[in-house]
C-alpha positions in Angstrom: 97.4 -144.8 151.4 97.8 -141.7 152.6 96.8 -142.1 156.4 99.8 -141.8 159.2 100.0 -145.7 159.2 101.0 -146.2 155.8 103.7 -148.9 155.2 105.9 -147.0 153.0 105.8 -143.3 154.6 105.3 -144.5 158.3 107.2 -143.4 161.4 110.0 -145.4 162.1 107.9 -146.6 164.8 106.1 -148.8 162.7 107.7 -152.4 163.0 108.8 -154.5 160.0 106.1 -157.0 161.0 103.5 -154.4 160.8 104.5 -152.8 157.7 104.4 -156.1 155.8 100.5 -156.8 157.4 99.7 -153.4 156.2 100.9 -154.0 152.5 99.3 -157.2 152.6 95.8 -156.0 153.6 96.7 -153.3 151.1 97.6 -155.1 147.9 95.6 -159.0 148.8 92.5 -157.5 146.9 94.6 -157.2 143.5 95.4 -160.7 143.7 91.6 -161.4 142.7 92.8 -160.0 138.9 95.2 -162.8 138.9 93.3 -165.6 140.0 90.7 -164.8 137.7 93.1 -164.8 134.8 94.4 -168.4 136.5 91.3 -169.7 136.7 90.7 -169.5 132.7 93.7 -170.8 131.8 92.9 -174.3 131.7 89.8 -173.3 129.4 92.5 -171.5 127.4 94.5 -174.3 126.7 91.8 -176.8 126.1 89.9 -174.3 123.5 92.9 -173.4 121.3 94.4 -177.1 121.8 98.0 -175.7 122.9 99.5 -176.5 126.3 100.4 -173.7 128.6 103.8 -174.9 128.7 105.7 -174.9 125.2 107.5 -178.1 125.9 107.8 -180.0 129.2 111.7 -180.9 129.8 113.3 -181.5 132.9 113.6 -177.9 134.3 110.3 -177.2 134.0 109.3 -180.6 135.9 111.8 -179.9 138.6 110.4 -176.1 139.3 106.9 -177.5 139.4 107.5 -180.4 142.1 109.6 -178.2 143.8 106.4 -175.4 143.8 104.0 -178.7 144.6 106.0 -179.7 147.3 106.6 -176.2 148.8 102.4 -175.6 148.5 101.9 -179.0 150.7 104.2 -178.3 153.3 102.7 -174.6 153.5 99.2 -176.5 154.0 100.4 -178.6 156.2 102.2 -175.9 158.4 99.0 -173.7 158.1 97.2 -176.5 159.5 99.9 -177.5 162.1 99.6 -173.8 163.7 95.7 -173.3 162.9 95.1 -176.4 165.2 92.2 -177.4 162.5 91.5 -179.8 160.7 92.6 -181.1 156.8 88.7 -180.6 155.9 88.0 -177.4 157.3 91.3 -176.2 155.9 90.0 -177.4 152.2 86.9 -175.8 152.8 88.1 -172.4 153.8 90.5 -172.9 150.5 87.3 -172.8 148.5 85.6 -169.8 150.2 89.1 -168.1 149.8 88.7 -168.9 146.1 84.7 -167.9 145.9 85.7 -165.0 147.6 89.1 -163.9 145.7 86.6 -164.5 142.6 83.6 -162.4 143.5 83.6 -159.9 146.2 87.5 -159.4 146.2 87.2 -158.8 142.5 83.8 -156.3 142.8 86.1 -154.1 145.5 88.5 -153.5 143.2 86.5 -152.7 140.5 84.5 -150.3 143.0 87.7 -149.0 144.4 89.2 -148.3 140.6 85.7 -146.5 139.8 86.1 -144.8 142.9 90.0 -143.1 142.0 89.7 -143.0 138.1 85.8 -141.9 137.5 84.7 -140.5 140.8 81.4 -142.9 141.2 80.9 -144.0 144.5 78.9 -147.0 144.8 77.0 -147.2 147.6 75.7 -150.3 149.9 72.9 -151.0 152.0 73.6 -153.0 154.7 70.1 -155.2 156.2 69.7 -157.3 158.9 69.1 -161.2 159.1 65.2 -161.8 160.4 65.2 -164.6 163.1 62.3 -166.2 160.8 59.7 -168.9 162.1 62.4 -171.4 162.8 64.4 -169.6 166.3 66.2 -172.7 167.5 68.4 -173.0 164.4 70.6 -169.8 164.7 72.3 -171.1 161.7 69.6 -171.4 159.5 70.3 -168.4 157.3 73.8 -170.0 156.6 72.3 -173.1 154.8 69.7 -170.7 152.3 71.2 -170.5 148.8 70.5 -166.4 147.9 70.8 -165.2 144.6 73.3 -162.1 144.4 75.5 -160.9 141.2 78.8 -162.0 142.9 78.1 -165.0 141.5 78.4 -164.6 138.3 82.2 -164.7 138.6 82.6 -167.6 139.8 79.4 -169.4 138.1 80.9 -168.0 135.0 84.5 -169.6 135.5 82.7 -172.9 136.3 80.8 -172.7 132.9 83.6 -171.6 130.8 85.5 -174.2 132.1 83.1 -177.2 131.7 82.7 -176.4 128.2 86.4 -176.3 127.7 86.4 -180.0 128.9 83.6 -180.7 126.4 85.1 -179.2 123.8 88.7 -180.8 124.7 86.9 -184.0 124.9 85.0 -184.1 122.0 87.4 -182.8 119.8 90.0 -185.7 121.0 87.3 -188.1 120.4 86.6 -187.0 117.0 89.9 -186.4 115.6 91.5 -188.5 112.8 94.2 -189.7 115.3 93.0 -189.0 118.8 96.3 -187.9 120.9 94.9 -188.2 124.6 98.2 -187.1 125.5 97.5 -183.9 124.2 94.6 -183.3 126.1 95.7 -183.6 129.2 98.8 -181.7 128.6 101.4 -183.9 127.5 
C-alpha cells in the first residue's frame, strides 16, 4: 500500500490502465469473502425454506436476464480474445472458484493476522521429486494430495448437498408438497 507504485498516491506518471491493474491485484483477494458467502446461499434458502428473492415480479426477472446475458457474452468475449477453447475456459472457471475458495481466502486471513495481531505465518516452500516414473513430467499434476485448503471448498460442497437433501426430503414429506417452492418459485 504504501510502496511508490501505489494506485491512489502514485506519480502522475502512473497510467489510468496501470492504476486500475494495481487495485485489482490489490483488492481481487477480498473477493474470496464474497464468494464464500455466495456459495452458501443456496444452502441458506433451502434450510430455512425461504427464497432469496422476496417475490419474483417482472423487474427482478428483467435485471437477472439482463446480468445472464451480460455474464455470456463476457465468456464468450473472454474466450474470443483468449483464442481457447469453451472447455478449458469452464475448467479454469472451476480452479478460479477452488482457488477464490481456498487459498485466496487463507491469504486474507493470513494477511488480516498479519495487520491486526502481528503473527506472521510462515511457509516452507519444497520441491517436486522426479519419482520412479521420469517420462511423465506431469505426473505430480494427476496425484490427489491432502492439504487444509480444502476444507473450504469440501465444506461448501457438503453443506450444500445436505441442503438439497434436506430441501428434498422436506418437499417430499410435507402435507402439500409445493415443488415450486423448492426450486425457487
Amino acid at each position: 500500500f504504501f510502496s511508490r507504485n501505489n494506485a491512489f498516491l502514485a506519480s502522475p506518471r502512473m497510467k489510468i490502465l496501470q492504476r486500475i491493474a494495481y487495485l485489482n491485484v490489490g483488492i481481487y483477494p477480498f473477493t474470496s469473502i464474497f464468494l464464500i458467502v455466495y456459495c452458501f446461499l443456496p444452502a441458506l434458502s433451502l434450510f430455512s425454506g425461504q427464497f432469496i428473492v422476496q417475490t419474483l415480479n417482472v423487474t427482478f426477472l428483467v435485471y437477472l436476464l439482463i446480468i445472464s446475458i451480460t455474464l455470456c457474452l463476457l465468456a464468450l468475449l473472454e474466450i474470443k480474445w483468449s483464442g481457447i477453447s469453451l472447455e478449458e475456459w469452464w475448467r479454469n472457471e472451476q480452479f478460479w472458484l477452488i482457488g477464490g475458495t481456498s487459498a485466496h481466502l487463507a491469504a486474507v486471513i493470513q494477511g488480516l493476522l498479519k495487520v491486526v495481531a502481528g503473527i506472521e505465518i510462515s511457509f516452507t516452500l519444497t520441491s517436486k521429486s522426479g519419482g520412479d516414473d521420469v517420462d511423465d513430467e506431469f505426473a505430480d499434476l494427476y496425484i490427489v494430495k491432502w492439504t487444509s485448503l480444502m476444507i473450504p471448498p469440501i465444506t461448501i460442497m457438503m453443506v450444500n448437498l445436505i441442503a438439497i437433501a434436506v430441501g428434498f426430503s422436506r418437499t417430499i414429506y410435507s402435507v402439500i408438497p409445493q415443488w415450486s417452492k423448492l426450486i425457487g418459485g
